[in-house]
Backbone as numpy.savetxt, mean C-alpha at the origin, in Angstrom:
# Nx Ny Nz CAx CAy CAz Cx Cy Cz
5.08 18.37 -2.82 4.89 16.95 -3.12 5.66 16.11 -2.10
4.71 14.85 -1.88 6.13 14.07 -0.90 6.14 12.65 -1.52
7.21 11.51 -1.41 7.38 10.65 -1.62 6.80 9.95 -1.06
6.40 8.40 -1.04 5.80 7.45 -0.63 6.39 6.54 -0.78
6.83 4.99 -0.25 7.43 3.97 -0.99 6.12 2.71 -0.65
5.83 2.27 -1.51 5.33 0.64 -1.32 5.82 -0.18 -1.48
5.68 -0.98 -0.37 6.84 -2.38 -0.32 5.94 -3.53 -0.54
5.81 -4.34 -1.60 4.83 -5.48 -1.74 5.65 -6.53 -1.37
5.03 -7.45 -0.01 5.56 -8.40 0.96 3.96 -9.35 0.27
3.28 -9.38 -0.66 2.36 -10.08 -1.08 2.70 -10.70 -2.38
3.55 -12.19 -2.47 4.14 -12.23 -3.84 2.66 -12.21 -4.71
1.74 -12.38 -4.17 0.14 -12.64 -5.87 0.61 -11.19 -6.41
0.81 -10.04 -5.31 0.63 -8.73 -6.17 1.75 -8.64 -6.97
3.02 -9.01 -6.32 4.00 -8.71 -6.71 4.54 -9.80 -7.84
4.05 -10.95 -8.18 3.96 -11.03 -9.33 3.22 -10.42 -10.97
2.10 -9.93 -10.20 1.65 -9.33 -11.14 2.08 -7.94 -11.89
2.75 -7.05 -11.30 3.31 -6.21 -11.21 4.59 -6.00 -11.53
5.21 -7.22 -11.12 7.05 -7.39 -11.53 7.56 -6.33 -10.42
7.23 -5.88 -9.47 8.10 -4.84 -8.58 7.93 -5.52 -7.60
9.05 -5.17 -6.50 9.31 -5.28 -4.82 8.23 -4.60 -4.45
8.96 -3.19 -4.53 8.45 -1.91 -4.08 8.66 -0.74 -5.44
7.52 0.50 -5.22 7.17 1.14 -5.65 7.26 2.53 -5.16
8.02 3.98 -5.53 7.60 5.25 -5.01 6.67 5.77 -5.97
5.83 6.57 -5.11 4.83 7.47 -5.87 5.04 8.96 -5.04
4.90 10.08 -6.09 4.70 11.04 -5.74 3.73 11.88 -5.91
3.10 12.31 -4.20 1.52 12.80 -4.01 1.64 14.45 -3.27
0.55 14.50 -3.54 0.62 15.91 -2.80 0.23 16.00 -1.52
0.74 17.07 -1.00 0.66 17.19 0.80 -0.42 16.83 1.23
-0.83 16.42 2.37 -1.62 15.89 2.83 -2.60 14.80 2.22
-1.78 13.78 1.43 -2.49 12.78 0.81 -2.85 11.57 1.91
-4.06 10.51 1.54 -4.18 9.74 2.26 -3.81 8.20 1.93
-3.75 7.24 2.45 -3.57 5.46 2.16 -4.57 5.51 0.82
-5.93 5.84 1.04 -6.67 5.49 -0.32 -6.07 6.38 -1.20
-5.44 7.50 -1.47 -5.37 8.04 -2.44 -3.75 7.68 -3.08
-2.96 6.98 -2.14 -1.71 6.29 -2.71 -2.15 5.28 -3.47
-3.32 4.62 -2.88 -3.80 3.12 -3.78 -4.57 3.28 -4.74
-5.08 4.54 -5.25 -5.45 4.99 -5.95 -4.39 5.51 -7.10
-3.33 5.83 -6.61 -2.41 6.04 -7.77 -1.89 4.94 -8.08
-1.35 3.90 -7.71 -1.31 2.56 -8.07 -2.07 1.93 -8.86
-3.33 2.03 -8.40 -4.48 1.38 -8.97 -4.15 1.96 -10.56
-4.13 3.22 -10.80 -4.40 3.86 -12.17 -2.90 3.74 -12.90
-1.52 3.15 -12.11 -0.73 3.24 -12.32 -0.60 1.58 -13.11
-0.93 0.67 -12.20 -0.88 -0.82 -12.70 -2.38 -1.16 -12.90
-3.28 -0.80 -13.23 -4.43 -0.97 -13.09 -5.58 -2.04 -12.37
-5.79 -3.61 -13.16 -6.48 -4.32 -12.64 -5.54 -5.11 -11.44
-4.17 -5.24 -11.94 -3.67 -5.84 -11.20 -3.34 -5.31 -9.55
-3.84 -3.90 -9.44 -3.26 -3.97 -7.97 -4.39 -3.90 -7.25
-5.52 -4.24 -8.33 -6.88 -4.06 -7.07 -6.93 -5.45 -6.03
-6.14 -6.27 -6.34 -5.32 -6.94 -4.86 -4.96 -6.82 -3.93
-4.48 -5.50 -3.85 -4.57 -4.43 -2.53 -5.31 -5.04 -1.98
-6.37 -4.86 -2.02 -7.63 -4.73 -1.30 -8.41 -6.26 -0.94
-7.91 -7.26 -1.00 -8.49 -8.53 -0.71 -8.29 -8.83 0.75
-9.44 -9.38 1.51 -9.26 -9.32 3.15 -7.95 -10.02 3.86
-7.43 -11.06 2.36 -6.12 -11.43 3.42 -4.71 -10.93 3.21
-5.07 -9.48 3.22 -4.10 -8.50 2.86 -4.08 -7.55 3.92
-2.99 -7.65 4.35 -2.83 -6.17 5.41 -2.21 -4.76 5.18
-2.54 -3.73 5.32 -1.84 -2.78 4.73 -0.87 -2.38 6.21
0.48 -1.91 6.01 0.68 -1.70 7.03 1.91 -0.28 6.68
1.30 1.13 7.51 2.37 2.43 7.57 3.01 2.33 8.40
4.28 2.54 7.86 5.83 2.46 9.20 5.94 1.53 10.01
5.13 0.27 9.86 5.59 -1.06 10.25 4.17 -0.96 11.07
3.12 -0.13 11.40 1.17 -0.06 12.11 0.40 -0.60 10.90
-0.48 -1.62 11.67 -1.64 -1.88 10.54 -2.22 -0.34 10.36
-3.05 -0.29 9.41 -3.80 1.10 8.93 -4.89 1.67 9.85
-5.45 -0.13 10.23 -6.93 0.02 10.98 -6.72 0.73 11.87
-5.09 1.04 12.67 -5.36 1.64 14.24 -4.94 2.89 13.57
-5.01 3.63 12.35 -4.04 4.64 11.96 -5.26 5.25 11.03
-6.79 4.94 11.56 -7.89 5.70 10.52 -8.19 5.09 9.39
-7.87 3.82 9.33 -7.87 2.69 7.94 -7.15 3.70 6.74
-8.32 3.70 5.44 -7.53 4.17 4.10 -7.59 5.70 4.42
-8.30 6.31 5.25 -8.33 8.12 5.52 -6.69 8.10 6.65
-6.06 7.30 6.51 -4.68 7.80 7.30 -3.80 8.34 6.28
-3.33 9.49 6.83 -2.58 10.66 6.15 -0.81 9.92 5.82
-0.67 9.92 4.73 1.15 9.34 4.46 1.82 10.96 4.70
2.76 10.95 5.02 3.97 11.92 4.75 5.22 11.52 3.84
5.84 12.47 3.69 7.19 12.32 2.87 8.24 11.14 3.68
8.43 9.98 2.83 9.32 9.43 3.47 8.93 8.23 4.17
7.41 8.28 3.96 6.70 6.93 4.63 6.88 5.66 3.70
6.90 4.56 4.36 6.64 3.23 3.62 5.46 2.48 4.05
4.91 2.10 3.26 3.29 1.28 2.96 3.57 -0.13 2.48
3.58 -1.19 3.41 4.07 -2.72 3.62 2.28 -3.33 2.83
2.40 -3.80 2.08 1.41 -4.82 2.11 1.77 -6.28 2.24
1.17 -6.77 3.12 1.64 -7.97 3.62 0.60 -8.89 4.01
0.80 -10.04 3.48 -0.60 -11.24 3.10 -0.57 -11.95 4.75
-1.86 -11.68 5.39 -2.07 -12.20 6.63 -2.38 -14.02 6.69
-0.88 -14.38 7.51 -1.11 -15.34 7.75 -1.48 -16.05 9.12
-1.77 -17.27 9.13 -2.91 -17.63 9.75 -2.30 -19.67 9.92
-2.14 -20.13 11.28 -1.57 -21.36 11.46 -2.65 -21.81 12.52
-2.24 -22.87 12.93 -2.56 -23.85 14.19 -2.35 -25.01 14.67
């Protein structure tokens, strides 16, 4: 099994939820969708926020997209940033 930590940098989620951050423990060779998948079933409706486009997921400080999007593999010890993309001018 390895650890995971999620760090919610998105206060909508992280109000809903009442946590910063979150560890989950997955089995070897798990992927981004299948951490958000334990979340999902863990907090249920509320973390399908994850997933709204002005949300970035980001492993070890890399967006996901350059890292295979949700098929990128976590290891023991990784942290998973979600962080609400902002946008000025």
């Amino acid at each position: 099994m390895i650890r995971v930590k999620i760090i919610l940098l998105d206060e909508v989620l992280r109000k809903r939820i009442s946590e910063k951050e979150v560890v989950f423990e997955l089995p070897e060779g798990s992927t981004i969708k299948d951490l958000l998948e334990s979340a999902e079933k863990l907090y249920g409706e509320a973390f399908k926020d994850a997933f709204r486009p002005e949300v970035s997921i980001m492993l070890n400080g890399q967006n996901i997209e350059f890292l295979g999007g949700f098929n990128a593999k976590v290891a023991d010890g990784d942290r998973v940033a979600i962080v609400p993309i902002v946008a000025g001018g």
